[in-house]
C-alpha positions in Angstrom: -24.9 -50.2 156.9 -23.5 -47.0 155.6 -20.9 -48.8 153.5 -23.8 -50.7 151.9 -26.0 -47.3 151.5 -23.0 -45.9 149.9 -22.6 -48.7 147.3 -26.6 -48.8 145.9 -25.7 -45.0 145.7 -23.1 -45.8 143.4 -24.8 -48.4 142.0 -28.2 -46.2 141.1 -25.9 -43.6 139.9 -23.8 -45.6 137.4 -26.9 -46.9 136.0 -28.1 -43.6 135.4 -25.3 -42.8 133.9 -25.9 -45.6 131.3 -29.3 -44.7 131.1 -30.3 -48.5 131.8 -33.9 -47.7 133.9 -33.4 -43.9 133.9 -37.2 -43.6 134.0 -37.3 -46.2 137.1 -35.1 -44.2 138.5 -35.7 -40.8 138.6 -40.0 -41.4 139.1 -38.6 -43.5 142.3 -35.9 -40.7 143.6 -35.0 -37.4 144.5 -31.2 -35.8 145.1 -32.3 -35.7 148.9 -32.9 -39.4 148.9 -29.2 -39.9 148.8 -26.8 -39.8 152.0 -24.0 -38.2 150.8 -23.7 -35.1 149.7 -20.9 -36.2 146.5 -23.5 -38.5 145.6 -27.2 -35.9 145.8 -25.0 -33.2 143.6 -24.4 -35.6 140.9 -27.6 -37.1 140.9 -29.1 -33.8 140.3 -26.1 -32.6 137.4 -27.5 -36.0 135.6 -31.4 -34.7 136.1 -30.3 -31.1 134.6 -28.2 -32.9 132.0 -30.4 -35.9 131.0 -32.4 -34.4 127.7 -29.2 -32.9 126.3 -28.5 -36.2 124.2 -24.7 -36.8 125.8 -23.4 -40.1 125.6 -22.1 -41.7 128.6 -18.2 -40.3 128.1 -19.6 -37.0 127.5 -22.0 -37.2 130.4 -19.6 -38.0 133.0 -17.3 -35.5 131.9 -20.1 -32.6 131.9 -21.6 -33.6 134.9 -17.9 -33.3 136.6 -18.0 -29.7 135.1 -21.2 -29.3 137.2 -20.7 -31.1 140.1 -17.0 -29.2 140.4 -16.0 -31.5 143.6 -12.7 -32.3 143.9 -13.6 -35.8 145.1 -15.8 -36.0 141.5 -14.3 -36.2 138.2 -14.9 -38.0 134.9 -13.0 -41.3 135.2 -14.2 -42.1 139.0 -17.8 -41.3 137.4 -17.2 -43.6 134.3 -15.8 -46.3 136.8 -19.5 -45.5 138.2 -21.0 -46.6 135.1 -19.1 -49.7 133.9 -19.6 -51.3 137.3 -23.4 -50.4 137.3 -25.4 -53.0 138.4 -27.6 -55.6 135.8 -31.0 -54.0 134.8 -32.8 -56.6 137.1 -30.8 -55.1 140.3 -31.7 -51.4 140.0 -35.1 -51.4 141.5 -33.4 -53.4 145.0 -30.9 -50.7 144.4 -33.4 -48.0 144.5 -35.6 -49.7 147.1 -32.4 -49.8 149.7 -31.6 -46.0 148.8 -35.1 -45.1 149.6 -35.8 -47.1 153.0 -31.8 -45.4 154.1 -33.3 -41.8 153.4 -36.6 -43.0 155.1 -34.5 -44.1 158.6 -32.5 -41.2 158.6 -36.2 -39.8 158.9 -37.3 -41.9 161.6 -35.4 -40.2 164.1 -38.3 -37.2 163.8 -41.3 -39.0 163.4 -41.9 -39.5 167.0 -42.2 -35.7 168.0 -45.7 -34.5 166.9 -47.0 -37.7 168.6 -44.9 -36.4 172.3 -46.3 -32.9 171.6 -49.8 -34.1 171.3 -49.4 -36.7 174.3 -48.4 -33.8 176.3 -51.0 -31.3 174.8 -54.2 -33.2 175.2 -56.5 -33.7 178.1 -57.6 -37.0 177.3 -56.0 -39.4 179.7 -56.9 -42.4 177.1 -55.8 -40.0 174.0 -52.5 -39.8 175.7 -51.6 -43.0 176.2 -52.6 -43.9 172.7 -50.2 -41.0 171.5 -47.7 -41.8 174.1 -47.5 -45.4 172.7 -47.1 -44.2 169.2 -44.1 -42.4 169.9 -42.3 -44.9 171.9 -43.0 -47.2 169.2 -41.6 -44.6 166.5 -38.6 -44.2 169.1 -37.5 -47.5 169.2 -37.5 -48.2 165.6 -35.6 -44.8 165.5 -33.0 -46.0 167.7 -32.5 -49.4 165.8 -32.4 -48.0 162.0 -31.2 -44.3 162.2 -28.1 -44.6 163.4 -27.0 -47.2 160.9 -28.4 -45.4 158.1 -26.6 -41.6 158.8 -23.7 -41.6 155.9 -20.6 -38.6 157.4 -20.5 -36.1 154.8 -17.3 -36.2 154.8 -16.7 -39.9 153.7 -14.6 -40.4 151.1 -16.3 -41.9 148.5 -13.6 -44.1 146.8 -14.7 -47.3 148.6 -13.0 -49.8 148.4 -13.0 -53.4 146.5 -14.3 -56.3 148.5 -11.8 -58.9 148.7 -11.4 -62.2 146.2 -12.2 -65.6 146.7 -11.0 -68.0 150.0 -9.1 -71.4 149.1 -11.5 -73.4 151.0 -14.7 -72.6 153.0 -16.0 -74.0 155.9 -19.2 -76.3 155.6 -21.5 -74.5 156.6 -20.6 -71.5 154.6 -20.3 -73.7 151.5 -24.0 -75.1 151.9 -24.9 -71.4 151.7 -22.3 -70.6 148.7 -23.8 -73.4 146.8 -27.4 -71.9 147.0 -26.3 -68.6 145.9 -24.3 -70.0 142.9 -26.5 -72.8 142.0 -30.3 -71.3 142.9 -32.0 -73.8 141.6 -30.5 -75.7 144.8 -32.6 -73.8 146.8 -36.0 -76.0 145.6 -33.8 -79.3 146.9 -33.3 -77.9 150.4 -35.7 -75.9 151.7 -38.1 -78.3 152.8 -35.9 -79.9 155.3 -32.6 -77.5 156.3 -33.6 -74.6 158.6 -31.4 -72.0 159.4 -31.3 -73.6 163.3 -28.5 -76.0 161.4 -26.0 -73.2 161.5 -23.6 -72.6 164.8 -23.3 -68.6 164.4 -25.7 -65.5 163.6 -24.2 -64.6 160.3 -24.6 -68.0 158.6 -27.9 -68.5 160.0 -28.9 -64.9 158.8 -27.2 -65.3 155.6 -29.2 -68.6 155.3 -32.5 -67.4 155.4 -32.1 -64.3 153.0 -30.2 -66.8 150.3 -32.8 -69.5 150.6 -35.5 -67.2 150.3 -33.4 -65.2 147.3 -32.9 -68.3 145.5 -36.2 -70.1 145.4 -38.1 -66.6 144.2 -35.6 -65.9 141.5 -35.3 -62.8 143.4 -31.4 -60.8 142.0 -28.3 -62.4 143.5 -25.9 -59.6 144.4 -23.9 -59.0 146.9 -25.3 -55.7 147.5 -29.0 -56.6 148.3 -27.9 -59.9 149.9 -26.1 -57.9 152.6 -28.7 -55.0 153.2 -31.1 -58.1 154.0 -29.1 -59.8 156.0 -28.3 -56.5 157.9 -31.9 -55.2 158.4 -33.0 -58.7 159.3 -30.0 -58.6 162.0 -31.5 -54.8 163.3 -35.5 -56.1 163.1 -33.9 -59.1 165.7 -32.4 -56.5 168.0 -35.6 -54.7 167.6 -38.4 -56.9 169.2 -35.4 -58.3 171.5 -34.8 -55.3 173.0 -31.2 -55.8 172.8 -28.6 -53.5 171.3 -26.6 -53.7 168.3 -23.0 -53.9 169.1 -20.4 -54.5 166.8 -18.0 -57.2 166.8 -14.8 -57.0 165.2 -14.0 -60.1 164.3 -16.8 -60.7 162.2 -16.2 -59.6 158.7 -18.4 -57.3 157.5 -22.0 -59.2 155.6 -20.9 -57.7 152.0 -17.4 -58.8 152.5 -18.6 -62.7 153.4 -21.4 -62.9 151.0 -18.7 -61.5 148.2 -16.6 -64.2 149.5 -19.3 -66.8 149.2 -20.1 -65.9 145.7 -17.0 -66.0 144.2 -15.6 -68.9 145.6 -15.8 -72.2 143.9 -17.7 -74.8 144.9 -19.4 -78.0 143.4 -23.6 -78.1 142.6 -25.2 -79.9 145.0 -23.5 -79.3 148.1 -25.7 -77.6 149.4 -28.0 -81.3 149.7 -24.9 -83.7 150.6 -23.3 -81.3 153.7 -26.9 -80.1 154.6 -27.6 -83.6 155.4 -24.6 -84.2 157.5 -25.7 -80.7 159.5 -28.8 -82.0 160.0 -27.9 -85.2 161.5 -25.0 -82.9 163.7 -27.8 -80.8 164.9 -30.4 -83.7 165.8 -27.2 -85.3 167.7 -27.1 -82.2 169.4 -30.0 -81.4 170.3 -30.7 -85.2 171.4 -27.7 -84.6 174.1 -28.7 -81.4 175.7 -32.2 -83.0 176.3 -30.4 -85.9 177.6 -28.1 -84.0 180.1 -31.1 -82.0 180.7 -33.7 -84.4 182.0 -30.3 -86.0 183.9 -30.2 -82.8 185.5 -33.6 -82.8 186.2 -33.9 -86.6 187.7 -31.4 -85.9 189.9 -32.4 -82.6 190.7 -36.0 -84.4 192.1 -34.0 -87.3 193.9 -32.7 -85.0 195.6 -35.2 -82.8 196.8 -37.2 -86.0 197.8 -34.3 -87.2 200.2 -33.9 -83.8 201.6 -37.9 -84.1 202.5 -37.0 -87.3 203.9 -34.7 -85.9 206.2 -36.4 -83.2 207.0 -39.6 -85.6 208.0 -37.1 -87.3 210.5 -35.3 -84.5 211.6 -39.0 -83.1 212.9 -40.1 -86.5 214.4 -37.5 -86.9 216.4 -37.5 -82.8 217.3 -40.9 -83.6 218.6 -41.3 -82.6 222.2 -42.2 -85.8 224.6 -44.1 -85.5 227.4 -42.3 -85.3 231.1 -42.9 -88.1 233.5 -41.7 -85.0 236.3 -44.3 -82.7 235.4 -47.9 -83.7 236.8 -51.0 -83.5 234.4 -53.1 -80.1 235.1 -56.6 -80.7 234.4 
C-alpha cells in the first residue's frame, strides 16, 4: 500500500498547490498525517506560505526555497500540481492519507489496554482488557505494516503503464463498468463477484460495481486502496497472512490498465452472461462429481458391513460334540 499512500500524498499536495479545496484540506490534515518526510515538510512550507497571495509558479518555487530538499524543487512540485487530482477526488484523497497515518498508529493502541490487563485485580476486568488488546493487535498486524512509508523513498514514482491490446473477459466485464458506470445499474442484480476465477478480479469487482452504481470518483487511486484494504480486512477475520505474490501486478497498475484500455459499452451485460452460465456449469459438475463421490462412498461402506456381518457369523464359536455339558 505504500506506493498508493505515496500517490494520494502527491495527489493532496498538488491540489493544494492549485488551491482547488485548500480549506478541505487543511481543516482535514496535519504535516504529521503524511508518511514521508519529503511530503510533511512541504505540506507545512504551503500552510506557512498560503496567505501570501503566490500564484501556483511562484508557490512551488518558494516553497522549494523552504523545503531546501534536494529530492524537492520547483518543476517536480509543479508536475505535483498539473497532475492534481479532479476537485471530486480530493476528499478520497484525504480520507486514504488519514486512515495510512491512523494504521501506522495502530501498532500502539494496544498497550494501555496490556498494562491495565496486567495491573488490575479484577479477573473479569482483565479479560475484558485482555480481549481489547488482542483485538487492537491483530488489526495492528494486518494494517500497520502496509501503511509504514521508508523515509528514505525516493519520491519520483513512477508512471503506471499504458493500455493492453486485448484483455481477458473477465477483466473486460470489469473495464466496461468502470468506463461506462452507468453499466453498473444493468449488472448488478444478477453478476456476483463468485463469477470471477481469481482474487484480484473478484476484489476489483466488488469495489467497481459498488463505485459505479453510487457515482462514487473513478480513479485509479481510490479504486486500488479499496481493493487493497478490502484484500487486508479478508486476511483479517481469516486469520491468514498477507503474502505477496509476484506475479500479480500490483492493484493500481491493473485497474490503470483497465481504465485505459478500450472496450465497447455493454460488455459488461453480453460476457457477464456467458460467465454466468460458465459458472452455473461449474458449479453443477462439482456437485455432480460430489454426490458421485458420496454414492459410492456409502456403497461401499454398506458392503464392507456386509462382509463384516459374515466374517463374524461364520467366526462364531460352535459348540464341541467332545466336550460334555456341565450343569
Amino acid at each position: 500500500m505504500a506506493d498508493l499512500i505515496m500517490r494520494a500524498e502527491h495527489g493532496i499536495l498538488g491540489a493544494l498547490l492549485t488551491g482547488d479545496q485548500a480549506d478541505l484540506i487543511t481543516n482535514t490534515l496535519t504535516a504529521d498525517d503524511f508518511g514521508h518526510p519529503a511530503h510533511a515538510a512541504i505540506y507545512g512550507a504551503i500552510l506557512d506560505l498560503q496567505y501570501a497571495g503566490y500564484d501556483t509558479n511562484t508557490l512551488t518555487t518558494a516553497v522549494a526555497a523552504v523545503v531546501d530538499r534536494p529530492d524537492v524543487d520547483a518543476t517536480w512540485l509543479q508536475q505535483l500540481a498539473a497532475a492534481a487530482p479532479d476537485g471530486a477526488d480530493v476528499r478520497p484523497y484525504a480520507q486514504i492519507v488519514m486512515q495510512a497515518a491512523f494504521d501506522r498508529d495502530t501498532a500502539d493502541l494496544a498497550l494501555p489496554y496490556h498494562a491495565a490487563a496486567e495491573t488490575t485485580a479484577d479477573p473479569q476486568e482483565r479479560s475484558h482488557l485482555a480481549r481489547v488488546a488482542a483485538a487492537l493487535d491483530a488489526r495492528a498486524a494486518a494494517f500497520a505494516p502496509a501503511a509504514a512509508i521508508d523515509p528514505e523513498q525516493d519520491i519520483q514514482l513512477t508512471a503506471p503503464t499504458g493500455a493492453a491490446l486485448e484483455l481477458h473477459r473477465e477483466d473486460a466485464v470489469i473495464a466496461d463498468i468502470l468506463q461506462h458506470p452507468e453499466q453498473a445499474k444493468a449488472v448488478a442484480s444478477w453478476l456476483h463477484s463468485d463469477v470471477f476465477t481469481i482474487e484480484q478480479r473478484r476484489l476489483t469487482f466488488e469495489v467497481a460495481i459498488s463505485t459505479a452504481y453510487h457515482g462514487d470518483p473513478i480513479d485509479p487511486v481510490i479504486l486500488a486502496w479499496e481493493v487493497e484494504r478490502n484484500r487486508s480486512l479478508n486476511l483479517l477475520h481469516h486469520h491468514r497472512p498477507q503474502l505477496p505474490d509476484p506475479r500479480i501486478e500490483p492493484d493500481y497498475t491493473y485497474i490503470g490498465r483497465l481504465l485505459t484500455t478500450a472496450v465497447a459499452v455493454g460488455t459488461a451485460v453480453t460476457v457477464g452472461h456467458s460467465l454466468v452460465e460458465a459458472h452455473v456449469a461449474a458449479t453443477l459438475a462439482l456437485s455432480a462429481a460430489a454426490a458421485a463421490e458420496r454414492a459410492l462412498h456409502r456403497g461401499h461402506t454398506v458392503e464392507m458391513a456386509h462382509i463384516e456381518v459374515r466374517l463374524e457369523a461364520h467366526q462364531m464359536p460352535q459348540p464341541s460334540a467332545d466336550r460334555p455339558i456341565e450343569l
